[in-house]
N, C-alpha and C positions, 0 to 999 in steps of 0.2 A: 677650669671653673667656667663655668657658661656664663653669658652675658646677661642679664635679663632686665639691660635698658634700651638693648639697642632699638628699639621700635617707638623710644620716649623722643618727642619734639615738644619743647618746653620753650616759649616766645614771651619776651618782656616788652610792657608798655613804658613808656616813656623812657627818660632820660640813663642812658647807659652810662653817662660819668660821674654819679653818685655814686656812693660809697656802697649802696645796696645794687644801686647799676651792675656797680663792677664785677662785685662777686657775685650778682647774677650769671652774666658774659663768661665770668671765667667758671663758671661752672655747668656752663652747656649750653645758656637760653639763646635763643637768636634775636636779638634788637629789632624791632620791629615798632616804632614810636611814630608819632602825628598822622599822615596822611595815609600810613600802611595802617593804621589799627581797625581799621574798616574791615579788612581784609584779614583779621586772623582767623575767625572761626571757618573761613574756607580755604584756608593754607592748611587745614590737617592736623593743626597745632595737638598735642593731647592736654594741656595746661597753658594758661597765661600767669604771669609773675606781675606785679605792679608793689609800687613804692606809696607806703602809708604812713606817714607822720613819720617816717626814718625805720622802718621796720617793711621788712618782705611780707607781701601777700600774696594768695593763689586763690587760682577758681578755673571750673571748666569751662570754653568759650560760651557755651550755652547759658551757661550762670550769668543772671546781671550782676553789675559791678557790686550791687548791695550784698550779694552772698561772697564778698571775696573774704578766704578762711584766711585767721591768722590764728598759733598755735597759743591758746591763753590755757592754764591748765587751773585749774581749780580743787579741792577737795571734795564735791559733791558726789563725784565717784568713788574720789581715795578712799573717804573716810568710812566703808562700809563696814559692817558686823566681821571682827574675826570671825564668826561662823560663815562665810562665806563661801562659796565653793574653790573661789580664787587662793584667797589666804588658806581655807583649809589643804589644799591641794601643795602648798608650800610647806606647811611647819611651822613649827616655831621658829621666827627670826633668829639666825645664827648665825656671824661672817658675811660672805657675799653671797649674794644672786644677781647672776647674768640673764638680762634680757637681754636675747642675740636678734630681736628684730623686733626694737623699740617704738617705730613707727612715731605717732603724735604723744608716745609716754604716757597715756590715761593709765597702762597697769604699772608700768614704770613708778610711777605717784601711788600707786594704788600698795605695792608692795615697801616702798620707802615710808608709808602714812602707818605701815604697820610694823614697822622697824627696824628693815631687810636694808642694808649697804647696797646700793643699785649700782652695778655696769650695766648702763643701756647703751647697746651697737645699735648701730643702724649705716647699713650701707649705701642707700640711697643720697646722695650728699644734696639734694635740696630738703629730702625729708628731715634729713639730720640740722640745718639750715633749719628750716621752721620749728624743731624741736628744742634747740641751742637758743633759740628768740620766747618761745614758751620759758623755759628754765629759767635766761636771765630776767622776764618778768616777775615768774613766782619767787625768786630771790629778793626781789625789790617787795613785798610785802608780809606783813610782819605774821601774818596769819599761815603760811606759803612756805617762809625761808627757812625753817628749821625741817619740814620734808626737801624743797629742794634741793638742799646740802645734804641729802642720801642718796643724792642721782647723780653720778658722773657718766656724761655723756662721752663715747667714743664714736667720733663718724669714720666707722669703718666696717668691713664684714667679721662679720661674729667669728666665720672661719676662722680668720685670719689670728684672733685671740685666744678661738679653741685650741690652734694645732701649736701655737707656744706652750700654753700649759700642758698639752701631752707630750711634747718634747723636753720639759724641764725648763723651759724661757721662758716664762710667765713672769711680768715682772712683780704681779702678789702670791698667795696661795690661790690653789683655784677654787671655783663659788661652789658653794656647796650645792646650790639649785641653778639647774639652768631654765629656763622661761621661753621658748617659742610661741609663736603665734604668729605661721607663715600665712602669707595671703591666700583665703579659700578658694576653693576652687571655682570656677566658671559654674555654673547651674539656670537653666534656663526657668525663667522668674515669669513667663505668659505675663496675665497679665497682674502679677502679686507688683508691688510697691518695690520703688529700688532703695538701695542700701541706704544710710543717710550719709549726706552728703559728705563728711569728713573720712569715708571708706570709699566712696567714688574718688577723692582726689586722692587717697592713699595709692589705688586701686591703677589709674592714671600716670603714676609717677614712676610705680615700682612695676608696674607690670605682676606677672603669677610669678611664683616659686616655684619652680619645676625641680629645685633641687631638694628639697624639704627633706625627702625621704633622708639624704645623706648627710643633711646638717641632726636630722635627731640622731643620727650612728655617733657622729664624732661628739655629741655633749655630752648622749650616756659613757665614751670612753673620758670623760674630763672631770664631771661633773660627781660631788663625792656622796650627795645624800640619794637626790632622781631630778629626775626631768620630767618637767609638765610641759603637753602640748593643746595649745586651744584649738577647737576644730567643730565645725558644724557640727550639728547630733548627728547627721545624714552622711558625713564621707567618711571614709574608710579611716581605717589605725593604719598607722605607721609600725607593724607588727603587734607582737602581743603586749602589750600593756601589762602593769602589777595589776592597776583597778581604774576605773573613771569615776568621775565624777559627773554625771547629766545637769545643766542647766534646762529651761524650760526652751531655748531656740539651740545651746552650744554643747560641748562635751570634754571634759578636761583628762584627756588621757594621763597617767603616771608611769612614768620609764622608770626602773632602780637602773644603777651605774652597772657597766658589766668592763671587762679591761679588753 
């Protein structure tokens, strides 16, 4: 399985013996607090971490401290029209769907708001960190906690959950829908506007998916209804598709399961 963090340097401001310190450290960043913080936007840094009222934040060094992102999830996404390309592209909620690379959870929420049992992976272990801090938010509010008690976050590779349930170890049935939506591809943007800024630090943390092609192989072997993949209108399918759905910027391809 290929790496695709190795090129990620991730630098925490201030105090590394807090409890958000800690499992910053222990999860990659390099302590870099008081006199050194001058110096991380020319250290190469791809991400700074910083400590907010007892909660992890991120921003790219370029970012002032005002835009530092922390993962708040809300319904003004979730709650769109079943008729949506997203929900239609699913079904009718039935059993589980695996989001095998859940990122910040906006569809994550978006598929629990419509009544889908959410396993959301995420392999990246700060993303899943800022995801786990969204969740236990939207838990705490009363408007919130009844979608997100339909997300059970797993911080691990989707793989690693796929290739149980094809082996018979799975420890539920497997989901009927599985959900990708691997980081797109590189596209040079002249001079068009860049991504907004919660897909640049997606973008920064995880680095590309160069394996995509192989993670849709293994879900259509898992997954019992199909697989939906999110992808630009503009780059290629991951083979042939049943049908897609076009958004007006994206394009929801549909895989049926094959053995």
């Amino acid at each position: 399985m290929s790496d695709h963090r190795e090129a990620r340097r991730v630098v925490l401001l201030g105090s590394g013996s807090s409890p958000v310190g800690r499992r910053a450290i222990a999860l990659g960043a390099l302590p870099a607090g008081g006199a050194e913080a001058d110096k991380v936007t020319a250290s190469g840094a791809a991400v700074i971490l910083e400590e907010v009222d007892g909660h992890v934040a991120a921003r790219l060094p370029e970012w002032p401290r005002s835009a530092l992102f922390t993962c708040r999830l809300d319904l003004s996404t979730a709650m769109r029209s079943t008729r949506s390309p997203l929900l239609r592209a699913a079904g009718t909620p039935s059993g589980a769907l695996l989001d095998a690379t859940a990122g910040f959870g906006v569809d994550a929420m978006t598929f629990a708001a419509a009544g889908w049992r959410v396993i959301a992976c995420e392999r990246e272990p700060i993303v899943a960190w800022l995801l786990e801090e969204g969740l236990a938010s939207a838990a705490g509010e009363p408007r919130l906690a009844e979608v997100a008690a339909r997300v059970e976050l797993r911080a691990i590779d989707a793989r690693v959950e796929l290739e149980r349930w094809r082996s018979g170890r799975g420890e539920s049935e497997p989901p009927e829908v599985v959900f990708l939506d691997p980081m797109f591809p590189a596209r040079e943007r002249g001079k068009s506007a860049l991504p907004p800024k919660e897909a640049q630090l997606l973008r920064a943390l995880s680095g590309e998916d160069p394996d995509a092609g192989s993670l849709v192989d293994l879900a259509r072997s898992v997954a019992r209804r199909r697989v939906i993949v999110k992808r630009p209108a503009w780059a290629a399918t991951f083979g042939e598709p049943a049908f897609s759905l076009p958004t007006k910027l994206l394009r929801l391809d549909v895989y049926l399961p094959r053995a």
